[in-house]
N, C-alpha and C positions, 0 to 999 in steps of 0.2 A: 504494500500500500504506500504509493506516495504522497503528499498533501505537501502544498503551496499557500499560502495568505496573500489575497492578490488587491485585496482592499480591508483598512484597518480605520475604526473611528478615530477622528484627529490627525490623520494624517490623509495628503491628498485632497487638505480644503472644504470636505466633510464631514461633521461629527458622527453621521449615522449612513450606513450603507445597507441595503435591503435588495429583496426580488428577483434574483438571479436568471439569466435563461443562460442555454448552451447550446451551441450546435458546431457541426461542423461542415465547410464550403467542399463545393465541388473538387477545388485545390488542396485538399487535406488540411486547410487553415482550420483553428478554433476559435472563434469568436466567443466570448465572455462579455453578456452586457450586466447591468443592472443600473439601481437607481443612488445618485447622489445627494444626502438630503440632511435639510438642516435639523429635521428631528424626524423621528418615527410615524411622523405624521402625514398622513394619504394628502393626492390633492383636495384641495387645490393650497396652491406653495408652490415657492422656486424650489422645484425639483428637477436636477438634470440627468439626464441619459447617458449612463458614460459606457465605455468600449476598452477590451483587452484583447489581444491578439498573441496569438503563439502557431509556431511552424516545427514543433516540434512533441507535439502528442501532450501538450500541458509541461513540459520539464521547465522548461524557460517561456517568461512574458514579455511585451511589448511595453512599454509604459503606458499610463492611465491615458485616455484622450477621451471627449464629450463629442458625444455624436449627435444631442440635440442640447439647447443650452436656450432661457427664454431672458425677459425682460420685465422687473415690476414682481407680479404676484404670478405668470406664466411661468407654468414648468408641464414637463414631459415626465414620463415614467411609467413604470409592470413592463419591460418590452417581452416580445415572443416573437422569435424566428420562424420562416418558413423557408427551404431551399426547394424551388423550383429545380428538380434533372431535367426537366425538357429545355428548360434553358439556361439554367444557367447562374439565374437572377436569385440576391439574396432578397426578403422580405423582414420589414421587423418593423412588427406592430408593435403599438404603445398609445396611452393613454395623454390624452391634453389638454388643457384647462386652463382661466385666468380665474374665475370668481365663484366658481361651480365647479365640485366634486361628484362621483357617485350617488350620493343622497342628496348633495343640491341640488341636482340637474332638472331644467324642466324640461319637458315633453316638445317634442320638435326640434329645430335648430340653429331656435331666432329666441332672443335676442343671443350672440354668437359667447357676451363671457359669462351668461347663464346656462351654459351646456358644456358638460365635457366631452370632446371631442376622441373620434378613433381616428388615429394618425397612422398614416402609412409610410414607410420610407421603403426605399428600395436603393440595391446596387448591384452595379454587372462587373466588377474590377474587385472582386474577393473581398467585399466590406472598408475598401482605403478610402471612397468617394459617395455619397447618399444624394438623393434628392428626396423632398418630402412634398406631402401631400395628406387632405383632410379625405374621409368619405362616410363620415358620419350621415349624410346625406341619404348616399346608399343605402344603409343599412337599419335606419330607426322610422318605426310604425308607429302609427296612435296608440297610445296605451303605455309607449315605452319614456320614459325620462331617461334614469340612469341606463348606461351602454361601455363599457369597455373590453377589449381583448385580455383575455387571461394569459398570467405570465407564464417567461417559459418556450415551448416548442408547438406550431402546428404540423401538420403533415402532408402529403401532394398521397393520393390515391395512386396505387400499382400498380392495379389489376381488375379486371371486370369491365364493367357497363360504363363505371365513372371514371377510366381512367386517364390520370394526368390532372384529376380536380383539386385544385387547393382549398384547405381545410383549418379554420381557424379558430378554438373554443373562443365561445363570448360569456359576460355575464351581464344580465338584465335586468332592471328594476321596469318590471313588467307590469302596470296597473296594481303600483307598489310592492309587489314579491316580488322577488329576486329569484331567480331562475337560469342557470346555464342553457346554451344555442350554442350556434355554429356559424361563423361565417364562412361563404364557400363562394372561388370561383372555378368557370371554366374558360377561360381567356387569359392565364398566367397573371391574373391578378389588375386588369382593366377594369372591369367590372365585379361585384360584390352584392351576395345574396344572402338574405337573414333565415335561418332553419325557423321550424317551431320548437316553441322553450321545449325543454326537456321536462320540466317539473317543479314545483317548492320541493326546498329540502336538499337544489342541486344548488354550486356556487363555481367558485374557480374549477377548471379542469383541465382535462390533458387527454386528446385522442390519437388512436391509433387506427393504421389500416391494416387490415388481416388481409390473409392471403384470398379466401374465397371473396374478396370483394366488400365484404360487410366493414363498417367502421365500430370502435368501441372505445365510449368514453368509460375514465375513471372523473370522478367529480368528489372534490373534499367534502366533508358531511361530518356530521357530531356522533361518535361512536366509530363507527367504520365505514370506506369508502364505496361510492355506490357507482356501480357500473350501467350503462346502457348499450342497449346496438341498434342500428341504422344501418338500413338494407338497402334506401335509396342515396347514395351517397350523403347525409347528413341530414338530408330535406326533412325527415320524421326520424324519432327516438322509440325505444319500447319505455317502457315503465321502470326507472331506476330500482336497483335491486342490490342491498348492502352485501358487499364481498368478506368474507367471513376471517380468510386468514390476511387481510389488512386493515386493524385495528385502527383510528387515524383520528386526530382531537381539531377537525376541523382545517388543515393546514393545505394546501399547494403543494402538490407535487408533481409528478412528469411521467409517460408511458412511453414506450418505445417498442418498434419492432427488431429483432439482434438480428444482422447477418443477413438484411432486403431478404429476409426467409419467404415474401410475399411473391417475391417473383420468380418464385420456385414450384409453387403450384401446393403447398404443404397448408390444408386447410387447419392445423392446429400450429400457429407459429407460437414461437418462442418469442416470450416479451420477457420486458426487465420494465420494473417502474420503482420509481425513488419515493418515499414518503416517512413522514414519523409513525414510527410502530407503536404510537400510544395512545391509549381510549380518551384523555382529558388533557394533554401536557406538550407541549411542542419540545419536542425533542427524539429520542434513539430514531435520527435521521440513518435513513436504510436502502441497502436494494435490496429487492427481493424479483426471483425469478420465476415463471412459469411455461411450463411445456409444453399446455394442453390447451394454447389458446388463452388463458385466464380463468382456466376452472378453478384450478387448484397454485399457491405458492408455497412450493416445499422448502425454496431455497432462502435464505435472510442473512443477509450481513448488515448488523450494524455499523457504520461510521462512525458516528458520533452520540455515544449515549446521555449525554447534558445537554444544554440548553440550544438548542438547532431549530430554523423552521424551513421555510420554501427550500426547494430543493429543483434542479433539472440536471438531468444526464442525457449522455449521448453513447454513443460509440466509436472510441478514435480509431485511429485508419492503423494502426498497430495490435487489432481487436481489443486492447484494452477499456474498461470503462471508465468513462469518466464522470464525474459530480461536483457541481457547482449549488454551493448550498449557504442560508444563514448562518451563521454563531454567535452566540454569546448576546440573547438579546439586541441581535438587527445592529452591532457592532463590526462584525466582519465578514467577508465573504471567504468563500473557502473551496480552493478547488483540487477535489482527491481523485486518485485513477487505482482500478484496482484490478488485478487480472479475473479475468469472467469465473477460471478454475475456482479461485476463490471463494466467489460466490456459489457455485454450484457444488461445492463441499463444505456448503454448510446447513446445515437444518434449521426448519422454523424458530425463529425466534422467539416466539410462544408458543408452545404447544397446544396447550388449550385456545385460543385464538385461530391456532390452525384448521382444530377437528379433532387434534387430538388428545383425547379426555375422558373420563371414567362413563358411564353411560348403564345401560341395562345390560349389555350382550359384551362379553368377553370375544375381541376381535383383535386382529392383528392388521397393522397398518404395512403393507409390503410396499417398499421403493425399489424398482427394477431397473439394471440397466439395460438400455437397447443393445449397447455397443456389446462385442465378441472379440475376444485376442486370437490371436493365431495359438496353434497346437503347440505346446510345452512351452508355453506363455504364464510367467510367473507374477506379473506385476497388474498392477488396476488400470485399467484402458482412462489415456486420457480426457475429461471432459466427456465422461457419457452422457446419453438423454434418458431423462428419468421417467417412467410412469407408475402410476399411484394406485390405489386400489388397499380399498379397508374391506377385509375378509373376515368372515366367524373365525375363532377358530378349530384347527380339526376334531378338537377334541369337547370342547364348549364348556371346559373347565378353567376356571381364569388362576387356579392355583399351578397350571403349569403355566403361566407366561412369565410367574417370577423364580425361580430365573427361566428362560426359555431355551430350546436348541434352537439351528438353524433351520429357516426355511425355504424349500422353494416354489416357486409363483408357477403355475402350469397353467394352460387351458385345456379343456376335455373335449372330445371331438364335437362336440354341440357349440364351443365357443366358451363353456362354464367356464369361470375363474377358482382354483381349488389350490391348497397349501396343502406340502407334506415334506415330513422332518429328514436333515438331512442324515445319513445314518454316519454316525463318526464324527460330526463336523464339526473343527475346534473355533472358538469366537473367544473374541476381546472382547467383554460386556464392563462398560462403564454405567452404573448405577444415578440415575436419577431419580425424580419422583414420580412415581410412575410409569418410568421412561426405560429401556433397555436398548441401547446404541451397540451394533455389533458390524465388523468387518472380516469378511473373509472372502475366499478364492476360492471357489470350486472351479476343480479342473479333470474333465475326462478323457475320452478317446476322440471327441468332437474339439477339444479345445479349452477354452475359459468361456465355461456356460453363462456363469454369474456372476459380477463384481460387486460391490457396493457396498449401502447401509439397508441392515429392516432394523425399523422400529415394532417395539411389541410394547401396546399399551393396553393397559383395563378402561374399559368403556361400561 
């Protein structure tokens, strides 16, 4: 794990530094924005937009420079990138104001410093030159006052019906609730369409495009993060629905697709999204990974378990991850890179939070890997992919799972999912509560059958 402090209160002309996004240019650049600000405090306020730059996967930065900067009570801020591959062109929305914030705003676009404004900028020379523009116009309906882009990352669609569409979260003060949308274009970002709200109860988000075509938002929420999907590129949402193993106390965070897995045709990609893993507290800032599309996050690494909030990642061109996050009470920004291996050798963070947890029926939570060694192959296959699956267990006694033997994951020729013990098989069991962590190697005439971790918990 590396980490860099790329912005510190008091130093750099600001006392207070907030709102991270991250992305990376067609040119394997990292761009680092966030907001420079006299206190912790949203617009409206001279708040300015400032920009870091690095050419070399986060190791070394570029010095601080303002990529929007206003006049009087005008300020800029929350930016979020969008990289056009069709062309090329970076995007980076942001928030704009002189007299009117979010809850001040009124409804339409007049008089101009009673509305905060969606600002667009854009650039074709890897983020060194910007030109800016309003389209708040485009985008606000009767009924709407408050309107801004959520910080952070949007997305440009794969694959499918919509592809090549840019993809923008917004958040709304909609006939006074607040509610997450989307703004979407198809014209590389010319023109700009407003989705229908997603729901109360949605706020800041972060979407993804999956492979089969479909979009899915994560949206911060009190308690844990709530996901939706959109099937017509963004235009309608389902019914948000709280994700079980991402606990989250309201906070901004970011989703990602690893490895353009979307243009591969693999209708359950593998995401990674950054947030705090805590039901009330901003803090133990995390990745956590998913294999199955975002059913299930088996994988968590915390970063920062004290005081952390927004948080955005990406993917450097070195496959490493990278995270651009708050600390210390909206005092510093903080940007860590961590190898992907890392993350997917590690288990939930919480267990109970995950699913797994004591329950009525004595079951066994098996983690399988996909991946196989070659014949007389002694070692754990690099970066396997995981798949999940909570089975009875064989025997529906829960006094053998403490301690337990090993198990292996079968299907039965109907497709059944079925466990049975390895006979001989020796495990490292480290002791938790409730928890039995084991690794081992089985190895037959076929090769390296099984690598990995099973947990064996009472339910």
């Amino acid at each position: 794990m590396h980490t860099t402090q790329l912005a510190t209160g008091g130093e750099g002309g600001y006392p207070c530094y907030c709102i991270p996004a991250l992305v990376v240019t067609p040119s394997g650049t990292l761009l680092a924005a966030y907001d420079g600000r006299p206190s912790p405090d949203d617009l409206p306020g001279p708040i300015d937009l400032l920009l870091r730059r690095s050419h070399d996967n986060g190791d070394t930065w570029e010095p601080q420079e303002i990529l929007r900067t206003g006049d009087g009570f005008e300020g800029f801020g929350d930016p979020s990138f969008i990289i056009d591959h069709d062309t090329g062109t970076i995007l980076a929305f942001h928030a704009t104001g002189t007299l009117a914030g979010f809850f001040e705003a009124v409804e339409g676009w007049e008089p101009p410093d009673l509305v905060q404004h969606v600002g667009l900028s854009t650039s074709d020379d890897d983020g060194r030159t910007w030109t800016h523009r309003i389209i708040t116009e485009q985008l606000k309906r009767p009924g709407i006052s408050g309107i801004f882009a959520a910080s952070g990352t949007g997305t440009q669609v794969r694959s499918g019906r919509y592809k090549g569409r840019l993809v923008q979260p917004m958040v709304l003060r909609d006939h006074d609730q607040i509610t997450a949308a989307v703004a979407f274009s198809d014209d590389h970002g010319a023109t700009w369409a407003l989705s229908a709200p997603i729901g109360v109860g949605t706020d800041e988000s972060a979407v993804a495009a999956l492979a089969d075509g479909r979009l899915l938002m994560h949206s911060r929420s009190v308690g844990h993060r709530l996901a939706s999907y959109s099937e017509d590129g963004g235009a309608t949402w389902s019914t948000p629905q709280p994700i079980n193993g991402l606990p989250d106390p309201s906070d901004n965070g970011s989703l990602i697709v690893l490895g353009q897995t979307a243009d591969e045709g693999d209708p359950r990609s593998t995401l990674l999204a950054s947030s705090n893993l805590d039901l009330s507290l901003r803090r133990n800032t995390a990745l956590s990974i998913s294999h199955d599309g975002g059913e299930t996050w088996p994988h968590q690494l915390v970063l920062q378990p004290g005081s952390s909030a927004y948080s955005c990642a990406a993917q450097l061109p070195n496959g490493r991850i990278g995270v651009l996050y708050e600390e210390d009470a909206y005092t510093r920004i903080t940007f860590t890179s961590v190898e992907l291996a890392e993350i997917e050798e590690s288990g939930p963070a919480d267990p109970v939070q995950a699913g797994i947890a004591r329950g009525r029926h004595p079951t066994v939570q098996c983690a399988r890997a996909d991946a196989r060694g070659r014949r007389g192959e002694r070692s754990r296959p690099r970066a396997p992919r995981w798949s999940h699956r909570t089975l009875q267990h064989p025997t529906g006694r829960s006094s053998d799972l403490l301690p337990a033997p090993l198990y292996r994951y079968r299907r039965g020729r109907r497709g059944e999912p079925s466990l049975s013990a390895i006979p001989g098989a020796r495990a490292r069991t480290i002791a938790r509560p409730h928890l039995h962590f084991s690794e081992r190697v089985t190895q037959n005439a076929r090769g390296l059958e099984f690598a990995g971790h099973v947990i064996f918990a009472q339910r």
